[in-house]
DRENBA-557290 format. One record per residue (C-alpha): x, y, z; residue in three letters. Coordinates in steps of 0.25 Angstrom, whole numbers, padded with zeros to 4 digits, always signed. Last residue first. Layout:
! residues N
XYZALA/...
//
This chain:
! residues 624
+0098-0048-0177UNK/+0110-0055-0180UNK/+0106-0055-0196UNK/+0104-0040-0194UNK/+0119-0041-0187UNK/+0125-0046-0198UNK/+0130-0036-0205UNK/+0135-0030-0193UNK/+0130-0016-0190UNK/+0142-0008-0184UNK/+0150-0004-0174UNK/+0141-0007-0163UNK/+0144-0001-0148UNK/+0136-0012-0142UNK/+0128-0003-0135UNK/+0124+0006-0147UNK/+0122-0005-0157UNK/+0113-0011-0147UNK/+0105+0002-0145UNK/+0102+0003-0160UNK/+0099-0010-0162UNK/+0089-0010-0149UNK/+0084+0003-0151UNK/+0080-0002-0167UNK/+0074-0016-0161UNK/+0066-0004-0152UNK/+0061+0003-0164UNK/+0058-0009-0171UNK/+0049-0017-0161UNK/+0041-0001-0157UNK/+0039-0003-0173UNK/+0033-0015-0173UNK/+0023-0011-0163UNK/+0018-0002-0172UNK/+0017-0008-0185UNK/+0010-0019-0180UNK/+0008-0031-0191UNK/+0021-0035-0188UNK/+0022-0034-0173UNK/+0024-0048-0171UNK/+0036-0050-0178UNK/+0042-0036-0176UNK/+0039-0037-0161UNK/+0047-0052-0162UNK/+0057-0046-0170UNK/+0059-0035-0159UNK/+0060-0045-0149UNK/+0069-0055-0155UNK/+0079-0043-0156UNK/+0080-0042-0140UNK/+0080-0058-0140UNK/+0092-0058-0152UNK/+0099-0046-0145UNK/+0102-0055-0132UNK/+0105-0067-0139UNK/+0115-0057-0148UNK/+0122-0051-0135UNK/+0127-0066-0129UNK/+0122-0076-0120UNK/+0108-0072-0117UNK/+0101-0079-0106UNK/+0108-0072-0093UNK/+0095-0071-0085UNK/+0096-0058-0086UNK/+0097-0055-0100UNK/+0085-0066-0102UNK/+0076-0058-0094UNK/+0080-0046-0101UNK/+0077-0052-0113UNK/+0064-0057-0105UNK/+0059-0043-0104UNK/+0063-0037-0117UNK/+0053-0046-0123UNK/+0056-0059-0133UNK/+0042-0069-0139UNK/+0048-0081-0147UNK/+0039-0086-0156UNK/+0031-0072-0159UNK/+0016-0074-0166UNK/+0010-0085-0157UNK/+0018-0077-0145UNK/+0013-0063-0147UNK/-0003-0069-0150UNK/-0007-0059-0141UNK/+0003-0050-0134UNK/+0003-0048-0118UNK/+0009-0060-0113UNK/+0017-0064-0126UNK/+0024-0050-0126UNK/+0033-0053-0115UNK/+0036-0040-0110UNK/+0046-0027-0115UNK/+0047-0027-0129UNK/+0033-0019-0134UNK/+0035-0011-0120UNK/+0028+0002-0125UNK/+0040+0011-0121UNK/+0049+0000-0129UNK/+0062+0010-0128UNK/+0065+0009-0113UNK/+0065-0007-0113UNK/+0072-0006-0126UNK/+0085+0002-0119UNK/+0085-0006-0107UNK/+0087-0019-0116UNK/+0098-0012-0122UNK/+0104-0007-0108UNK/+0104-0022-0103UNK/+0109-0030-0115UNK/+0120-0017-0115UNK/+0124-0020-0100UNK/+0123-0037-0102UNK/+0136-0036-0111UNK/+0144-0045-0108UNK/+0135-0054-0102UNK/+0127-0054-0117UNK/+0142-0060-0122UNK/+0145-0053-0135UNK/+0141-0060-0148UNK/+0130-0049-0151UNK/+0139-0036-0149UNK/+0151-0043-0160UNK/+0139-0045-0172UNK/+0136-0030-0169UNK/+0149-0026-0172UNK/+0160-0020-0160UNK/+0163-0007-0157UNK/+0175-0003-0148UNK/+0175+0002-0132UNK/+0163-0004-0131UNK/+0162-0005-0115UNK/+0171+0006-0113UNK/+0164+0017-0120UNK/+0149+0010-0117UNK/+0150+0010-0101UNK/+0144+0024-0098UNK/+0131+0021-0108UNK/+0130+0006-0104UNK/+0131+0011-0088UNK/+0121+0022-0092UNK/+0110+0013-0097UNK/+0111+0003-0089UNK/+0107+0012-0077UNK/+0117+0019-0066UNK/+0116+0017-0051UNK/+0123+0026-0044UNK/+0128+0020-0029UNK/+0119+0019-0017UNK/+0118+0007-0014UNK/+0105-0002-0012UNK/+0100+0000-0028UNK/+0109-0010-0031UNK/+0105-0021-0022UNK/+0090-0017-0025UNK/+0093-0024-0040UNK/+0093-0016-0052UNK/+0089-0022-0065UNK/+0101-0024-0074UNK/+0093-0017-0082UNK/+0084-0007-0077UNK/+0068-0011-0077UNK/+0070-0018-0063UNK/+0074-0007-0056UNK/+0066+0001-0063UNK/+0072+0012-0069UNK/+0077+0028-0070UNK/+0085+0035-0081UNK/+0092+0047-0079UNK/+0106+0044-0081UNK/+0118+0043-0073UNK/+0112+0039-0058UNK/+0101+0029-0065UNK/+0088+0029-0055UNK/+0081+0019-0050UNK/+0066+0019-0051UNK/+0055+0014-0043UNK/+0044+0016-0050UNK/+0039+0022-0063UNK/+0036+0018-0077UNK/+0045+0020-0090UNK/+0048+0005-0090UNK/+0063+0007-0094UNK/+0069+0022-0091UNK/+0059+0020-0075UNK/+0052+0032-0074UNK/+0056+0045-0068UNK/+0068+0049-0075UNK/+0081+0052-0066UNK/+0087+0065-0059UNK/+0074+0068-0055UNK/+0076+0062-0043UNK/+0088+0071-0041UNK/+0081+0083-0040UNK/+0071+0077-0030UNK/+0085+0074-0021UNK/+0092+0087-0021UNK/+0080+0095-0017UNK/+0076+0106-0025UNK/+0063+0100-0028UNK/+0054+0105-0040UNK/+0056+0093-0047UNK/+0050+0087-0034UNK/+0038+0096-0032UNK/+0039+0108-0024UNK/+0034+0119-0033UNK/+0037+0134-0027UNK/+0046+0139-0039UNK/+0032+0136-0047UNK/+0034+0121-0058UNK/+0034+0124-0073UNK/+0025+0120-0081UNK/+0027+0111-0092UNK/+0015+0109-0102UNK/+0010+0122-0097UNK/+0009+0127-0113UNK/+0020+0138-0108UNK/+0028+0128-0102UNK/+0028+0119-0114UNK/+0030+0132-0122UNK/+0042+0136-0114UNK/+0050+0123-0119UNK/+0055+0129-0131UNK/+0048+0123-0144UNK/+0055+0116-0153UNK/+0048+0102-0152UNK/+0054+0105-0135UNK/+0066+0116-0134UNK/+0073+0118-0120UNK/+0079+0134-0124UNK/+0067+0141-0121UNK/+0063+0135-0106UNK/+0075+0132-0104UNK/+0082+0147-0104UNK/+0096+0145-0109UNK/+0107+0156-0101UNK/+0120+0152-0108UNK/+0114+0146-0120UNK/+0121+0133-0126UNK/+0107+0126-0121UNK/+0108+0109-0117UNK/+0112+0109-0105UNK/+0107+0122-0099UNK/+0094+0118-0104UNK/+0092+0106-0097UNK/+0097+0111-0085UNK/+0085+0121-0086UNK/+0075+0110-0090UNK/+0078+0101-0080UNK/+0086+0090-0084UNK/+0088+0075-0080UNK/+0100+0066-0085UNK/+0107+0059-0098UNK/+0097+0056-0108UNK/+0089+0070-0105UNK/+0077+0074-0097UNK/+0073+0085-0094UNK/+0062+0087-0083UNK/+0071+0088-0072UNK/+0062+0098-0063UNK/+0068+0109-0060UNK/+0076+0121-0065UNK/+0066+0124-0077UNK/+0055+0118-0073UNK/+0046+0108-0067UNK/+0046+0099-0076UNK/+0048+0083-0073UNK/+0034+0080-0078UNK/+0036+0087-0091UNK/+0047+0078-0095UNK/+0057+0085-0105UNK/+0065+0074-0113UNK/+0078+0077-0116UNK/+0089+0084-0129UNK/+0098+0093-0126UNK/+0108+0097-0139UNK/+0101+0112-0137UNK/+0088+0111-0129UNK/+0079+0099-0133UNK/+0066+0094-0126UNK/+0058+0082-0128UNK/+0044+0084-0120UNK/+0041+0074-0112UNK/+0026+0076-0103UNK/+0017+0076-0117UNK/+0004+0080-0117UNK/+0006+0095-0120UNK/+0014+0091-0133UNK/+0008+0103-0141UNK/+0022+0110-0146UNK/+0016+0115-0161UNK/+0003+0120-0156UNK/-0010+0114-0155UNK/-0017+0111-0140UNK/-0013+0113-0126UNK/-0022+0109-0118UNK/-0014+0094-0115UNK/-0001+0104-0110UNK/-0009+0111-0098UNK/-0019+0101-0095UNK/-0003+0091-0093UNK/+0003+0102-0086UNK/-0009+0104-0077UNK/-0007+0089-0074UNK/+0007+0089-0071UNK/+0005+0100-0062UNK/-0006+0091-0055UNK/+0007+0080-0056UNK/+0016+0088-0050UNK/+0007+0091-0037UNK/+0003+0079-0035UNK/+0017+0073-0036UNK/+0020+0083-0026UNK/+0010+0077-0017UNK/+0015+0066-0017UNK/+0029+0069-0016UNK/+0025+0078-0001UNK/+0019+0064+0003UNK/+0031+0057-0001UNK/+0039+0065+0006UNK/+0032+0065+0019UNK/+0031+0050+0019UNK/+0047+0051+0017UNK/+0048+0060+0028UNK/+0039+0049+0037UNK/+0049+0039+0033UNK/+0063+0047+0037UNK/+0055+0048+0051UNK/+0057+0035+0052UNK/+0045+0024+0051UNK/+0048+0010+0056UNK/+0045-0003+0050UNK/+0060-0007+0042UNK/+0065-0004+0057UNK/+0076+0008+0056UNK/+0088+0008+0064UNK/+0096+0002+0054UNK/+0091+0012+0043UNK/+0082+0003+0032UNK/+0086+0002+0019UNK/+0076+0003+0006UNK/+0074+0019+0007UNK/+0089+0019+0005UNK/+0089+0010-0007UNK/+0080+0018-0014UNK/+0086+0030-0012UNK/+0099+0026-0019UNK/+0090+0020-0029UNK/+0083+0035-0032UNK/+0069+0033-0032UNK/+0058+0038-0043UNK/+0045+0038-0039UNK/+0033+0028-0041UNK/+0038+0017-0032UNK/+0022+0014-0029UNK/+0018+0007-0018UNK/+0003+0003-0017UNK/-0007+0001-0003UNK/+0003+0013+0003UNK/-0009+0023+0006UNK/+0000+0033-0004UNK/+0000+0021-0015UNK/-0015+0017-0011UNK/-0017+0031-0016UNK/-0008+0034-0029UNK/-0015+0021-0034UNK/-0029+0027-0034UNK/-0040+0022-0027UNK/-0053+0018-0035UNK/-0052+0003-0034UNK/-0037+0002-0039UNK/-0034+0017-0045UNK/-0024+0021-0057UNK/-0024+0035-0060UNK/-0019+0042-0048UNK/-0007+0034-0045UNK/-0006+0032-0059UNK/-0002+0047-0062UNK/+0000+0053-0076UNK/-0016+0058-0076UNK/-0015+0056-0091UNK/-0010+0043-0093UNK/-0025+0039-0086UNK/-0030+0030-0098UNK/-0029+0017-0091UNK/-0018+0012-0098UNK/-0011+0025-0095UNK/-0014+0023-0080UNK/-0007+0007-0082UNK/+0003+0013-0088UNK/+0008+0024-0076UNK/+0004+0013-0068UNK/+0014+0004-0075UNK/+0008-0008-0083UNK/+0009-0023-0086UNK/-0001-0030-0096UNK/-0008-0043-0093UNK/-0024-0039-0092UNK/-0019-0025-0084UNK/-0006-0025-0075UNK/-0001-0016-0065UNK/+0012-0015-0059UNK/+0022-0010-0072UNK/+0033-0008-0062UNK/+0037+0002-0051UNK/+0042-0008-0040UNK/+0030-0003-0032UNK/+0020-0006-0043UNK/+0025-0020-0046UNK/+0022-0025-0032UNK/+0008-0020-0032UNK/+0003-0025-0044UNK/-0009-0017-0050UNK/-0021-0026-0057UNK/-0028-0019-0067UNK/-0039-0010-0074UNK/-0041+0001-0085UNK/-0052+0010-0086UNK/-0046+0021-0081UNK/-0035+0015-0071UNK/-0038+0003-0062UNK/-0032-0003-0052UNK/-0032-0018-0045UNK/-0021-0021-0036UNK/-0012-0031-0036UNK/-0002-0037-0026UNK/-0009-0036-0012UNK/-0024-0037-0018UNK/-0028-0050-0012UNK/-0023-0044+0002UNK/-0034-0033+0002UNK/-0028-0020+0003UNK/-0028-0012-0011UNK/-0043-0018-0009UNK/-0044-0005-0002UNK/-0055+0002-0008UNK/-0065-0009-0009UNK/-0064-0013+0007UNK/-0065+0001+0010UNK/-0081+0000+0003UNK/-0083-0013+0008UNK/-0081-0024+0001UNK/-0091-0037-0002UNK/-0097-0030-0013UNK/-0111-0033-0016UNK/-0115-0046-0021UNK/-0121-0051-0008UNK/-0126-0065-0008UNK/-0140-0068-0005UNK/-0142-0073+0010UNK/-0153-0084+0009UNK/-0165-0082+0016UNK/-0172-0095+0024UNK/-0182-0101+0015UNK/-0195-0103+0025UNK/-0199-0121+0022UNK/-0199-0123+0037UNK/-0209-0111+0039UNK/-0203-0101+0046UNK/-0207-0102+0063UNK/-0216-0091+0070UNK/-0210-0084+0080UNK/-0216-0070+0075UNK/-0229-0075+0076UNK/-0238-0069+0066UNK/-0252-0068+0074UNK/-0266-0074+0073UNK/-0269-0075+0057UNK/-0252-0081+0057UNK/-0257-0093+0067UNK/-0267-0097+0060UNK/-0259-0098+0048UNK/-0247-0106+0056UNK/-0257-0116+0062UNK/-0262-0118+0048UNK/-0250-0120+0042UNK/-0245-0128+0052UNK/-0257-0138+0051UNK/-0255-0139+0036UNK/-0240-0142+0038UNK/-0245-0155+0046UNK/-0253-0164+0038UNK/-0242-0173+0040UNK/-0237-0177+0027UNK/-0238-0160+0023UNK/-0230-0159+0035UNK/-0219-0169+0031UNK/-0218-0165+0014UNK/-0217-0148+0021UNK/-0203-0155+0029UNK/-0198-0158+0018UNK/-0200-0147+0009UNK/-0194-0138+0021UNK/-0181-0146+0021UNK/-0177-0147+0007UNK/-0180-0132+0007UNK/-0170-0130+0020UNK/-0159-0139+0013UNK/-0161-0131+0000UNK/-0157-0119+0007UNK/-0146-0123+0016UNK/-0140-0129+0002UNK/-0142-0114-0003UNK/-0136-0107+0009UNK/-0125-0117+0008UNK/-0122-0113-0006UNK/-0122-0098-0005UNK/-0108-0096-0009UNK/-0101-0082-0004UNK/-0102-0070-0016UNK/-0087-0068-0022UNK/-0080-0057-0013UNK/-0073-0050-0024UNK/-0059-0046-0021UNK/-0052-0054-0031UNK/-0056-0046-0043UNK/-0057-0053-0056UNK/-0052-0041-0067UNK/-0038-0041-0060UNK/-0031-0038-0073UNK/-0023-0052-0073UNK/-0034-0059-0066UNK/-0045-0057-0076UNK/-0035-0058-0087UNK/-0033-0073-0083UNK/-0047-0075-0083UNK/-0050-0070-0096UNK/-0038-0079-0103UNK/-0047-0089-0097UNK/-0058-0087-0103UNK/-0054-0085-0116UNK/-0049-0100-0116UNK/-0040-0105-0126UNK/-0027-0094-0125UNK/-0028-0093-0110UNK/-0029-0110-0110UNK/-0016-0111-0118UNK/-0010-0101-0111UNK/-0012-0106-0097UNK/-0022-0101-0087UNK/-0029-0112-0084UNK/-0018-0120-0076UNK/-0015-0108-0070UNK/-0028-0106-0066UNK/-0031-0119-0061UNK/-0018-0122-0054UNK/-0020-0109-0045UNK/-0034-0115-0041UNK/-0027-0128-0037UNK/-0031-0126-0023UNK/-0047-0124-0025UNK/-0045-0138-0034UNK/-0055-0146-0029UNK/-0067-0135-0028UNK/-0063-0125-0037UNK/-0058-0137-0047UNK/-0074-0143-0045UNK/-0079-0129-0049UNK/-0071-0128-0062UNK/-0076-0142-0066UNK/-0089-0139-0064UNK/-0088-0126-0071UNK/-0082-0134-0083UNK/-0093-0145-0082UNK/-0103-0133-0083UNK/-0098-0128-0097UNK/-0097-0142-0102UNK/-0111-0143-0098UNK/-0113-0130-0106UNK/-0105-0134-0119UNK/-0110-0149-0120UNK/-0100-0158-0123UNK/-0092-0163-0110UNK/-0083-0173-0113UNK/-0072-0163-0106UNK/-0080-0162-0095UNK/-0080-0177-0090UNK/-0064-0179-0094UNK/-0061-0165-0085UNK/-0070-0172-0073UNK/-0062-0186-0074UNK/-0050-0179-0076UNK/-0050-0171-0062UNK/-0049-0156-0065UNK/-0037-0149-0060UNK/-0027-0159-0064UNK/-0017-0150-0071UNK/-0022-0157-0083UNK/-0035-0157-0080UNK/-0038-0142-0078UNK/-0030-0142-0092UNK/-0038-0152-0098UNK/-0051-0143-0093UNK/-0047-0129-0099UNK/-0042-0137-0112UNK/-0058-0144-0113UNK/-0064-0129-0110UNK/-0069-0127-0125UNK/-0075-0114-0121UNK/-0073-0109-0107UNK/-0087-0108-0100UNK/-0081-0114-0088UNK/-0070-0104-0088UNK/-0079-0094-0087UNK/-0089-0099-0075UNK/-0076-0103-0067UNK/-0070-0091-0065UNK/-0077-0084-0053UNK/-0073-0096-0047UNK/-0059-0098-0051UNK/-0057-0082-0048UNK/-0061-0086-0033UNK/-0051-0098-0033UNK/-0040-0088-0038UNK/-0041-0079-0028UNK/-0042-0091-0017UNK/-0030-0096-0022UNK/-0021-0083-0021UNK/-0020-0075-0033UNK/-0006-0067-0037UNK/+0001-0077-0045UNK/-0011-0081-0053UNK/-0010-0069-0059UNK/+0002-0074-0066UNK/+0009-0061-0072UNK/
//
């Protein structure tokens, strides 16, 4: 990310001044100046003069002046400078400058500080008056007549202070100090959300920790707020800041004391965090032919309705949560423990899932279970997976060998009154089939505006599925089915018979762009801790001195779809490039190095699988 993108010229002419004082104490500035000269910033006459310059604090002076005379000539070049100085070989020499940049990547230097106005006309009025007075007192002491107007005026004073009595030529007239209180009002400072400056990025806080939100990214649902580089979710970004445990950003995460969850409901934010059904979606995009995009319908005012009434049931679920969470963190010793956890694996007979404490409601609702194929409450779970002709869920569903009774009993679950109208609660048709599909996107793992797979129960981005989905497709109303089911239903009649590994590599890439696609999906879901995701010479030091050619999964796929790849092996090689490359710089590391060998070993074992492998071929270590 440029910050320069987002400054207008008069931003960055009021960072240049509150600058120049650093970068004119810059040490060894001769590359700074032949770089302003070289994009002809400085005039060459001026850069020869300071370059012979010797003395540390003239030198030091001589660069402020220099800096002063570029505000001054160059006030329209302003966006030249700082990209001119802002070039990696300058970053990596100067301190200073890698400190500016930061400054303006976290939102450390605050835009909306009214600078003190220049007194420089005051001060020439001054010294104008002075010069004045002095002369004036040489021409009456040569005429003898300032003694006579003293005395006149001191008689006059004994009889009686005349309140039209002129100043004295010489009186100083008061010079308004400069105010260094705050310019803002009160409701000014509240609502900087509203100031034109602001209309991209916000500045938020959470705990301790501090930086700039990005409006746009946060209503499609992505990684929308960045701190000294480094992308995160809301949901990250409050535990960054040591809030996981309130397990609700809205609240959690403030810019200038006023919660997120606020200027979202005053409509200062917007913030896709619920799950949508793309057939929905598209319908809430079109407008009825005799309805004007401005107009209000009644149909509107319901949907206000509803989303107060889902607000507040939110708040009710989540103050249930929270009792859950006192409840399960009291409990102390025993062989179950686990009170912090929110997924409990859970077996019952041959049934295998994950059982997500936030979906529980209880026996018949809520679908808390999940399994690779669908959605379960725990009573449908049971039924499914117990030979017994009446099974009792709450004994027969099994968690580290206990039955799940104990996790009501230690209040870990708790199970929701007949009377409970939350949505897992709802008999209507439509909340039941929200919770037909997971909550957070399969690939990122964060929340938005998610479409949902009609055969499985994985949810995604839009632009974190691959292919990504475009709007058109969302605009009917067919079933939309993900990658990962299309391979799964496809594989009988797309491999009918094996083939070796060396035959898989030399297939044409356009052929087989569908497997490319779903083994790509399968490491972005694996690598929880983004090892492989980004371009690791941004955020790691010395990444690039150490690892020659740099890979990411990002620009794999941006190489995929851009049609870069030829055949099968040139897309293995990069995909393989990157785990040798972990490996390679990782090797003192134990740690990360293993998370690079457990996800070359999912991409081996995934390949295989997909490409319906026979067997190893003797030189397919070599190939690798």
């Amino acid at each position: 990310m440029d910050p320069l993108d987002f400054l207008s010229d008069e931003q960055l002419l009021q960072f240049f001044r509150c600058s120049r004082t650093e970068m004119s104490c810059m040490e060894q500035p001769h590359t700074f100046l032949n770089q302003l000269r070289d994009h002809h910033l400085i005039p060459e006459k001026m850069h020869k003069k300071l370059i012979r310059c010797r003395n540390k604090e003239v030198r030091e002076k001589g660069v402020y002046q220099v800096l002063d005379w570029v505000e001054a000539e160059r006030p329209d070049s302003i966006k030249v400078f700082w990209n001119c100085v802002f070039r990696d070989h300058l970053l990596l020499q100067y301190p200073t400058l890698r400190l500016l940049r930061n400054r303006l990547l976290n939102g450390s230097f605050t835009f909306y500080e009214i600078l003190p106005k220049k007194v420089e006309k005051e001060e020439e009025e001054e010294d104008k008056k002075k010069k004045g007075s002095a002369e004036r007192e040489e021409e009456e002491k040569k005429t003898g007549r300032k003694k006579r107007n003293q005395k006149k005026k001191s008689e006059s004073e004994e009889e009686k202070p005349s309140t039209s009595t002129q100043s004295k030529p010489s009186q100083k007239r008061k010079v308004q100090r400069p105010k260094y209180s705050s310019p803002f009002s009160k409701e000014e400072k509240a609502d900087i959300w509203t100031w034109p400056l602001l209309k991209t990025q916000l500045p938020v806080t959470c705990g301790d920790k501090e930086g700039m939100l990005n409006r746009d990214k946060l209503a499609k649902g992505e990684r929308c707020i960045v701190v000294q580089g480094r992308w995160f979710t809301p949901s990250g970004f409050e535990e960054f800041g040591g809030k996981k445990s309130s397990k609700n950003w809205k609240y959690s995460i403030r810019c200038r004391d006023t919660t997120l969850g606020k200027l979202i409901q005053e409509g200062h934010l917007t913030s896709p965090d619920f799950k949508r059904r793309k057939s929905a979606q598209a319908k809430r995009a079109r407008f009825p032919s005799n309805q004007l995009p401005g107009s209000i319908t009644e149909s509107e005012e319901d949907d206000d309705d509803e989303e107060e009434e889902e607000a507040e049931q939110e708040r009710e679920e989540r103050e249930r949560g929270e009792q859950a969470n006192t409840a399960g963190e009291s409990i102390t010793g025993g062989s179950h423990g686990g009170g912090k956890k929110s997924v409990f694996k859970v077996t019952c007979g041959a049934m295998n899932g994950m059982l997500h404490k936030e979906r529980f409601a209880s026996g018949s609702c809520g679908r808390s279970i999940r399994t690779e194929l669908r959605w379960m409450t725990p009573g449908e779970f049971v039924t499914v997976g117990s030979a017994l002709e009446d099974p009792s869920w709450k004994k027969d569903i099994q968690w580290d060998g206990k039955p799940l009774s104990v996790l009501i009993e230690s209040k870990i679950l708790v199970i929701h009154s007949l009377l409970c109208k939350c949505k897992l609660c709802s008999p209507t048709a439509k909340d039941r089939h929200d919770q037909d599909n997971d909550d957070d996107c399969f690939i990122c793992r964060s929340q938005g505006s998610l479409i949902c797979c009609d055969k499985c129960p994985r949810s995604f981005h839009q632009r974190c599925h691959l292919p990504n989905v475009g709007d058109a497709i969302l605009g009917d109303d067919c079933p939309w089915i993900c990658t990962f089911c299309v391979l799964r239903d496809s594989q009988s009649w797309r491999y009918p018979k094996q083939m070796t590994y060396q035959e898989a590599l030399t297939c044409r890439i356009s052929d087989h762009l569908l497997e490319c696609q779903y083994l790509l999906l399968c490491l972005y879901n694996a690598d929880e801790d983004h090892i492989a995701v980004a371009d690791p010479c941004i955020n790691v030091r010395n990444y690039s001195s150490v690892i020659k050619t740099p890979m990411w999964l990002d620009r794999v796929v941006e190489n995929l779809q851009q049609n870069l790849y030829q055949s099968v092996q040139h897309f293995v090689s990069d995909v393989l490039l990157i785990f040798t490359n972990c490996a390679t710089f990782n090797s003192d590391n134990a740690e990360f190095c293993g998370m690079g060998e457990r996800l070359k070993d999912l991409f081996e074992r995934e390949f295989k699988s997909t490409f319906s492998i026979q067997l190893q071929h003797p030189t397919a270590s070599n190939s690798q």
